[in-house]
C-alpha positions as CSV (number, residue, x, y, z in Angstrom):
1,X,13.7,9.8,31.1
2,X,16.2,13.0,31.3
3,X,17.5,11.8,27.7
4,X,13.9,11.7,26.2
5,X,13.2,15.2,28.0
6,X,16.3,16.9,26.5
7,X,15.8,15.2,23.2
8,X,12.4,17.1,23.4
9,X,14.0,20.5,24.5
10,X,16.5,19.9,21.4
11,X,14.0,19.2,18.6
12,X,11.0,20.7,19.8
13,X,10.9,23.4,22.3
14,X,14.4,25.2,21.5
15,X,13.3,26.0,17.7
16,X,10.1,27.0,18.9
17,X,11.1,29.4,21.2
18,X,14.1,30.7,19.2
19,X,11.9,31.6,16.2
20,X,9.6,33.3,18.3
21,X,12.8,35.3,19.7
22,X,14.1,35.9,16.5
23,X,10.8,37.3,15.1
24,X,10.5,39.8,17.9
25,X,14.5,40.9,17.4
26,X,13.6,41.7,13.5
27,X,10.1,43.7,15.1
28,X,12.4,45.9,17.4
29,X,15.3,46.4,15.3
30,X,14.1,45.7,11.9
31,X,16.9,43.4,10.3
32,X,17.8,39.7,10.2
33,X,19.9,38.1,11.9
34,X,23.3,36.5,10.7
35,X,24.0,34.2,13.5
36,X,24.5,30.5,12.7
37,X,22.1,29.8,15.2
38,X,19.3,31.6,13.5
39,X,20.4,29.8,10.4
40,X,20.2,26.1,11.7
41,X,16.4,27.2,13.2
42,X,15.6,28.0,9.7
43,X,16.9,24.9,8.2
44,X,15.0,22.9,11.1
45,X,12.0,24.9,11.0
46,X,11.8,24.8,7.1
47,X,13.8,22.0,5.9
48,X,13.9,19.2,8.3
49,X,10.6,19.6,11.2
50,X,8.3,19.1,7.6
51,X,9.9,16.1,6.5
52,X,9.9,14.4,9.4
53,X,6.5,15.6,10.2
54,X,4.9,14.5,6.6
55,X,7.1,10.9,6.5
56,X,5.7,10.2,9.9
57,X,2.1,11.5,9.9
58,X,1.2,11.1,6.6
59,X,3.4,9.3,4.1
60,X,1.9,5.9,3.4
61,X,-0.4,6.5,5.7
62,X,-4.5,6.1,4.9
63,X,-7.8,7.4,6.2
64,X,-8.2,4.8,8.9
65,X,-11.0,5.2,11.0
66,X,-9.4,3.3,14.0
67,X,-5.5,4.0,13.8
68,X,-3.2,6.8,13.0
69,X,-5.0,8.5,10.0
70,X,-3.3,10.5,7.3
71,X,-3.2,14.1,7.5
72,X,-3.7,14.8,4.0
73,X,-5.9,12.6,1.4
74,X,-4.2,9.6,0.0
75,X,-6.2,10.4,-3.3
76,X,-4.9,13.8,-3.1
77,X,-2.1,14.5,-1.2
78,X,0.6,15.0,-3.9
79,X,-0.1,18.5,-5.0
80,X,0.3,19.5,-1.0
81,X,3.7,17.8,-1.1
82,X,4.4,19.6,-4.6
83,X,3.3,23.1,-3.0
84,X,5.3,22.4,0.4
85,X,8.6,21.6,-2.0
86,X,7.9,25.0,-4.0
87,X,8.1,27.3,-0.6
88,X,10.7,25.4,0.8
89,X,13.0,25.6,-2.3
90,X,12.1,29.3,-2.1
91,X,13.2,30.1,1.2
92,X,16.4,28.4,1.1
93,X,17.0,30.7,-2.3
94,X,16.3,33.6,-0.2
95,X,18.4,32.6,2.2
96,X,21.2,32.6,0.4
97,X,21.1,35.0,-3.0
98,X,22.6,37.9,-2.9
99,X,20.7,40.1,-5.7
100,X,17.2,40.2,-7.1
101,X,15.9,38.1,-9.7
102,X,14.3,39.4,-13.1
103,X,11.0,40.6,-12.1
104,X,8.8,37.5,-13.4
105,X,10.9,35.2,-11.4
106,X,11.2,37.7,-8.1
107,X,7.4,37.3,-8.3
108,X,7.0,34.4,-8.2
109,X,9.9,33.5,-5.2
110,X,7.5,35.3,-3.3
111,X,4.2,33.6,-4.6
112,X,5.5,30.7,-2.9
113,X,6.6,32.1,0.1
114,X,3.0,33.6,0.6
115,X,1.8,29.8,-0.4
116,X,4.5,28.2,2.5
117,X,2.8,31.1,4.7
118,X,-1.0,30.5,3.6
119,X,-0.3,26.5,3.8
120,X,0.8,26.9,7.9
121,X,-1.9,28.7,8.9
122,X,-4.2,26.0,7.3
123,X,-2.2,23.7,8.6
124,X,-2.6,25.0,12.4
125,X,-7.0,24.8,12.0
126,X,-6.5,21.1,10.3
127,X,-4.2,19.6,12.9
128,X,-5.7,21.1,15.7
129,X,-8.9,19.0,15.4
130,X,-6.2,16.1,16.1
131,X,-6.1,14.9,19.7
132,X,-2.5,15.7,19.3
133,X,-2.4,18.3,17.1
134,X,-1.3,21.0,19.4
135,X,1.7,19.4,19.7
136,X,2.4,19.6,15.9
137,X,1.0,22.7,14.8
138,X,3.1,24.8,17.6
139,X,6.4,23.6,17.0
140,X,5.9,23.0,13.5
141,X,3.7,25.4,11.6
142,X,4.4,28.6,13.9
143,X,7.7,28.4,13.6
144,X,7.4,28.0,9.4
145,X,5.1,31.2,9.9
146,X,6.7,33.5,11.6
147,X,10.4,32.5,9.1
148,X,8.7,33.0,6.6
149,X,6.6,36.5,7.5
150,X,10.6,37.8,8.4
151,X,11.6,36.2,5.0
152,X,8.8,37.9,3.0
153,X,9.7,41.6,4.9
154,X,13.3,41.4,4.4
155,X,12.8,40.6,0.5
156,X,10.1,43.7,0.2
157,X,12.8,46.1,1.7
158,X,15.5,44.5,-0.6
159,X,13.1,45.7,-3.5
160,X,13.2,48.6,-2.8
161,X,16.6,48.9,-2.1
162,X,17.2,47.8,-5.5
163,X,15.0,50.6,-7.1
164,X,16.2,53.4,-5.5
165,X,20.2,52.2,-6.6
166,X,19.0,51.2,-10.1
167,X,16.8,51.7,-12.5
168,X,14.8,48.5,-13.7
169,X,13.4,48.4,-17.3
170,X,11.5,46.5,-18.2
171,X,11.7,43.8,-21.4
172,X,8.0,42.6,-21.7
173,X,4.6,43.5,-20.6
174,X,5.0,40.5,-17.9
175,X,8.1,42.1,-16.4
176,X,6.0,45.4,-16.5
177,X,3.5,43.9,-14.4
178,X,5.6,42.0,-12.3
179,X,7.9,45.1,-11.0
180,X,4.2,47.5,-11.2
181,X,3.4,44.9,-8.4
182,X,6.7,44.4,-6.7
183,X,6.8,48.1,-6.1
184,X,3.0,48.1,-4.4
185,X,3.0,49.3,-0.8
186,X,2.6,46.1,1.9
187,X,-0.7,46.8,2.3
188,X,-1.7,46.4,-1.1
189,X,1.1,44.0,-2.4
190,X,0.6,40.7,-0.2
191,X,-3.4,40.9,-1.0
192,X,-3.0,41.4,-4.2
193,X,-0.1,38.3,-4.5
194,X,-2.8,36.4,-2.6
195,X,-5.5,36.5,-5.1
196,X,-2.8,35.8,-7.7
197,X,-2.1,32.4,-5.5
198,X,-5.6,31.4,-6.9
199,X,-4.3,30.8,-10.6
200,X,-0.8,29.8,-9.7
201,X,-2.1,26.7,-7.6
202,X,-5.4,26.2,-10.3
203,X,-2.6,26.4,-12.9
204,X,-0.2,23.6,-10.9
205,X,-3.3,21.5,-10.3
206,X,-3.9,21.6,-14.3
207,X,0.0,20.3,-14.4
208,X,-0.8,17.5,-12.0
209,X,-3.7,16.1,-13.5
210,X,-1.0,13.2,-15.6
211,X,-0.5,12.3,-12.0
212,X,-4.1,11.6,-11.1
213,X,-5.1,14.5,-9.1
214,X,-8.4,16.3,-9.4
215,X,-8.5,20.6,-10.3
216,X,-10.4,20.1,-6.5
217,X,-7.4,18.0,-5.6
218,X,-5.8,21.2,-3.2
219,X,-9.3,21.4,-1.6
220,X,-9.8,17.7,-0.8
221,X,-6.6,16.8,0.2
222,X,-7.9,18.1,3.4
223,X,-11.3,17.4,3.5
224,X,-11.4,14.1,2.6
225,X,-9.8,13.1,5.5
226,X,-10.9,11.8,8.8
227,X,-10.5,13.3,12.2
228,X,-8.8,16.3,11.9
229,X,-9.8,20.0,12.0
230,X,-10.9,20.2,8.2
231,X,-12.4,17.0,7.7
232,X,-15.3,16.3,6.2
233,X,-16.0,12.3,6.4
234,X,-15.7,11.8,9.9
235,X,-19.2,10.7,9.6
236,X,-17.8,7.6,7.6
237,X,-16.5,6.0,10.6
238,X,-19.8,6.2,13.0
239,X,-20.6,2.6,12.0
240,X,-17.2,1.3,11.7
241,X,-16.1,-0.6,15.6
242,X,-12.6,-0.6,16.1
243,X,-10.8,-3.3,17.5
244,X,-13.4,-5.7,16.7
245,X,-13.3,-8.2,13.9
246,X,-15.4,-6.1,11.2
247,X,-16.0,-8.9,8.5
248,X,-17.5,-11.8,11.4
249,X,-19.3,-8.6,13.0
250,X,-21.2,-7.9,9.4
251,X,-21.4,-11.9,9.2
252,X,-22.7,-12.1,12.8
253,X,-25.4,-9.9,11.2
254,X,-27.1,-12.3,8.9
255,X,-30.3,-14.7,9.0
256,X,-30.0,-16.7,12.3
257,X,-30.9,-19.7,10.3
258,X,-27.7,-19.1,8.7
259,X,-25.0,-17.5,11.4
260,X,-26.6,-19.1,14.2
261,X,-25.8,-16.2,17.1
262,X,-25.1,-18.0,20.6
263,X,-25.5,-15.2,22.5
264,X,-25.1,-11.3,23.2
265,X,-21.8,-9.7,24.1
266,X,-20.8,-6.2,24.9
267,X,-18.2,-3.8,22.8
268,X,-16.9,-0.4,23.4
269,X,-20.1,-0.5,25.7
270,X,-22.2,-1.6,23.0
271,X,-24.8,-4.7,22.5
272,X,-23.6,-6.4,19.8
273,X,-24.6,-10.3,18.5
274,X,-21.7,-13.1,18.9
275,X,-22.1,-16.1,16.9
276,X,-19.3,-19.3,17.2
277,X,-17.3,-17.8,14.5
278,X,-16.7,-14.0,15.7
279,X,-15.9,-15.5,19.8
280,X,-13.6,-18.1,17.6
281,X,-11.8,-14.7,16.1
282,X,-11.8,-12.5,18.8
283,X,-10.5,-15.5,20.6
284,X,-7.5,-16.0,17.9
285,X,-6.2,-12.2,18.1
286,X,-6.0,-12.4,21.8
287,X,-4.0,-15.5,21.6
288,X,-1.6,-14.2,19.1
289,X,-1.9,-10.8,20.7
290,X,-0.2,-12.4,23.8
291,X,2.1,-15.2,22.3
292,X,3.5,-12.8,19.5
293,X,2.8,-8.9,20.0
294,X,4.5,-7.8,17.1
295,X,2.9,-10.0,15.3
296,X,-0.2,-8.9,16.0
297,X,0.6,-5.4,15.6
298,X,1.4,-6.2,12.1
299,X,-1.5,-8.0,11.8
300,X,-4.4,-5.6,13.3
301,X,-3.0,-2.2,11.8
302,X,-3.6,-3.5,8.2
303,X,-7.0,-5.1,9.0
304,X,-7.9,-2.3,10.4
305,X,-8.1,-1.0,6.7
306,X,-10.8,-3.5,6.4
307,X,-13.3,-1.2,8.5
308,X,-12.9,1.2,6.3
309,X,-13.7,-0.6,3.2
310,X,-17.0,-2.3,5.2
311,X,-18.0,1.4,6.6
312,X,-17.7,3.0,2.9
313,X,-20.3,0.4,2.0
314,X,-22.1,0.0,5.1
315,X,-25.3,0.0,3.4
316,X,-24.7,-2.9,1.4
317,X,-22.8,-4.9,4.4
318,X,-25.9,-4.4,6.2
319,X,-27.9,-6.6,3.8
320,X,-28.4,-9.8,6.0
321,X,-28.0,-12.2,2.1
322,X,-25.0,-10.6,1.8
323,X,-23.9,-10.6,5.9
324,X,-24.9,-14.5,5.2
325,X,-22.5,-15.1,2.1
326,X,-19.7,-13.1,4.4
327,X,-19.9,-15.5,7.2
328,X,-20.0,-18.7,5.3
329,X,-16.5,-16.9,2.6
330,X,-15.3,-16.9,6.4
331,X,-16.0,-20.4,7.6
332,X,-12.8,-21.6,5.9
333,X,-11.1,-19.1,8.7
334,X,-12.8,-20.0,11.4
335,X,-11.7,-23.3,11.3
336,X,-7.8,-22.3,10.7
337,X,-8.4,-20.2,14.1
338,X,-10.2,-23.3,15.8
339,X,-7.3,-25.2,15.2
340,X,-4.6,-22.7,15.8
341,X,-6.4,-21.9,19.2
342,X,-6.8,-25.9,20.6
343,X,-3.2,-26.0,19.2
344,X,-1.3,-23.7,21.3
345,X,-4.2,-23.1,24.3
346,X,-4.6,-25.5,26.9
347,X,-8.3,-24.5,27.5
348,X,-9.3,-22.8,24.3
349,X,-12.9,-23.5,25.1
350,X,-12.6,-21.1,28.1
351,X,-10.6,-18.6,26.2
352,X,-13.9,-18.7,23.4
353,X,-16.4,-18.4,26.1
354,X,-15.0,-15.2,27.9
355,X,-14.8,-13.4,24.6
356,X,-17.5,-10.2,24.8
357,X,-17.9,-10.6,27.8
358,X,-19.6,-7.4,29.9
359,X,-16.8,-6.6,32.9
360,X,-19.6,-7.5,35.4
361,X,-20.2,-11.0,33.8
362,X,-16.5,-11.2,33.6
363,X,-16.2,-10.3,37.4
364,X,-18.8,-12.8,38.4
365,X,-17.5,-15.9,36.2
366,X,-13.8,-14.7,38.5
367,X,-15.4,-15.1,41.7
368,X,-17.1,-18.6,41.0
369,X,-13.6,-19.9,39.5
370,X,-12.1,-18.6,42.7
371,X,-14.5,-20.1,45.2
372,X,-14.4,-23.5,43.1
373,X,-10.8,-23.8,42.9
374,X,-11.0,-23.4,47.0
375,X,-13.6,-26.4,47.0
C-alpha cells in the first residue's frame, strides 16, 4: 500500500503541485525557470501524462454504454489526436530554440500553443462529467494549462525583445500580417489568434477528410460520446441493461407462443420477463464467471458492445417478429450453454432456477434449503 501511495505522489500529485509552484514563481518574479526539475514537469505534464492518459482512456476504446467508454469519438477522434501532437511538438520547440522564427512560422508556434491551451480547458468541462474525471482533469489538464499560459508569456516578451534589438522586414504581405499581429498588445493579440484558431482547425479538418473525418469531426469527437461532461448521446443507453444478456433479453421479448417466458425475474431493480433460454445464459456467465474469471472478463467486455449495437436500434429490437427470429438465431446457443452447464455443474438445474431472482426470493429459497438440510 505505501508503494501504490508513493507511486501516486510521484506521478500524480508532485507534477501537479510543482506546476502550480512554478506558475506562481514566473507571476512574482516574471521569468522561467531553468532548473531540471521544472524541465522534467514539463516533459511529464506535456509529453508523457497525455499519452498515457489518451492510450489508457481512449485508444481503442468505444462508446460503450456499460464499460469504460472512450473519451473522444471513435468516428472522430483522430483530428483531436492530430491537434494534441501539433501543441505538443510546439512546446517542446519552445522549449528549446534559441531565436525567433520567420514571422509566418512564429505565428503559427503559437496558434498551437493557444490550441494545446483551448483543448485543456475543454478537456476539464468534458472529463469532469466522468465519475472519475476529477482525477484526470486536475493532474492532467491543469498542469498542461498553466505550462503552456508561462510558455505563451515568455514567447510574447521574447518578441519583443527581438524588435527592439532588430529591425524585422518583412518579405511578403503574409509576413506583414504575421509580425502586425505578433507585435499586438496581450490584450488584443491572444483574442485575435483565437478567432484565427477557427480557420487553422476548419483548414486541418479539410486535410483530414482522406482519413474519414467529417469538417464537424473537431465538434463531435466530443459530443458523440457517452457519459462525459460534453456528451450528447447519453440518452442512447437508457434502454440498454448492463450486465444482462442483451440479445436473450430482446428474444425474451417476443410472442409468448414463440419464447415461451417461465416467469418474472428482477434486474438492476427492474421487472423484466425470463424465458428457459435467458436463465440458461445468465446461468452460463456465472458458471464461467467463477471457474475462469479472466475468461469471462474477456468475454463480457466485448459483448458488452453488443448493447450498444441493440440500443442504437432499439426501435426495431423491440419488434416482438423480429425479438421472435432473435430467440430462435439463439436456440443453437442455448443448447451449447445447456450442455456446457450439466457438463461442469453438479446441479445445473438449481444454478438455472436461481437466476433473476429478487434478493428476498433468494433469501427465502436459503432459509428452506437450510431448514431441509437440518431435517
Amino acid at each position: 500500500m505505501d508503494a501504490i501511495f508513493f507511486l501516486i505522489l510521484l506521478v500524480v500529485i508532485v507534477p501537479f503541485v510543482s506546476s502550480i509552484v512554478y506558475f506562481f514563481r514566473f507571476v512574482i518574479f516574471e521569468e522561467e525557470s531553468n532548473s531540471i526539475f521544472f524541465i522534467i514537469t514539463e516533459f511529464w505534464s506535456i509529453l508523457i501524462f497525455p499519452l498515457y492518459f489518451l492510450i489508457s482512456f481512449d485508444l481503442g476504446k468505444v462508446n460503450d454504454c456499460c464499460g469504460d467508454s472512450a473519451v473522444f469519438s471513435p468516428d472522430h477522434r483522430l483530428v483531436i489526436y492530430v491537434l494534441i501532437f501539433l501543441y505538443m511538438l510546439a512546446y517542446i520547440i519552445s522549449m528549446f530554440r534559441k531565436s525567433l522564427f520567420p514571422p509566418l512560422l512564429e505565428l503559427l508556434l503559437n496558434l498551437f500553443l493557444i490550441i494545446g491551451l483551448v483543448l485543456n480547458i475543454i478537456l476539464c468541462f468534458h472529463l469532469n462529467g466522468d465519475e472519475f474525471g476529477v482525477m484526470l482533469w486536475l493532474p492532467g489538464n491543469i498542469p498542461v494549462i498553466l505550462l503552456i499560459t508561462i510558455k505563451l508569456i515568455v514567447n510574447h516578451k521574447m518578441i519583443l525583445a527581438e524588435f527592439d534589438e532588430n529591425a524585422v522586414v518583412p518579405n511578403s504581405f503574409t509576413d506583414y500580417v504575421s509580425l502586425w499581429i505578433l507585435r499586438l498588445n496581450p490584450f488584443l493579440k491572444y483574442p485575435l489568434l483565437f478567432i484565427l484558431l477557427v480557420p487553422v482547425v476548419i483548414l486541418l479538418s479539410l486535410c483530414l477528410l482522406v482519413f474519414g473525418q467529417k469538417p464537424d469531426s473537431v465538434i463531435r469527437a466530443f459530443t458523440d460520446t457517452y457519459k462525459h461532461g460534453l456528451s450528447q448521446l447519453d440518452y442512447q443507453c437508457d434502454n440498454v441493461n448492463c450486465g444482462g444478456h442483451f440479445l436473450c433479453s430482446v428474444g425474451a421479448n417476443g410472442h409468448t407462443s414463440v419464447v415461451k417466458p417461465e416467469r418474472y425475474g428482477e434486474r438492476n431493480g427492474r421487472k423484466i420477463i425470463c424465458t428457459r433460454q435467458l436463465l440458461i445464459s445468465n446461468a452460463f456467465e456465472e458458471l464461467i464467471r467463477e471457474k475462469f474469471p479472466s475468461v469471462h472478463h474477456f468475454i463480457r467486455r466485448r459483448y458488452n458492445a453488443v448493447g450498444d449495437m441493440v440500443h442504437r436500434y432499439y426501435n426495431v429490437f423491440n419488434i416482438k417478429f423480429v425479438s421472435d427470429v432473435v430467440y430462435i438465431l439463439m436456440k443453437p446457443l442455448e443448447w451449447f450453454f445447456l450442455l456446457i452447464l450439466y457438463s461442469f455443474d453438479s446441479k445445473p438445474e438449481n444454478r438455472i432456477a436461481r437466476q433473476y431472482l429478487s434478493k428476498n426470493d433468494q433469501f427465502q429459497i436459503e432459509q428452506i434449503i437450510k431448514v431441509n438440510s437440518k431435517l
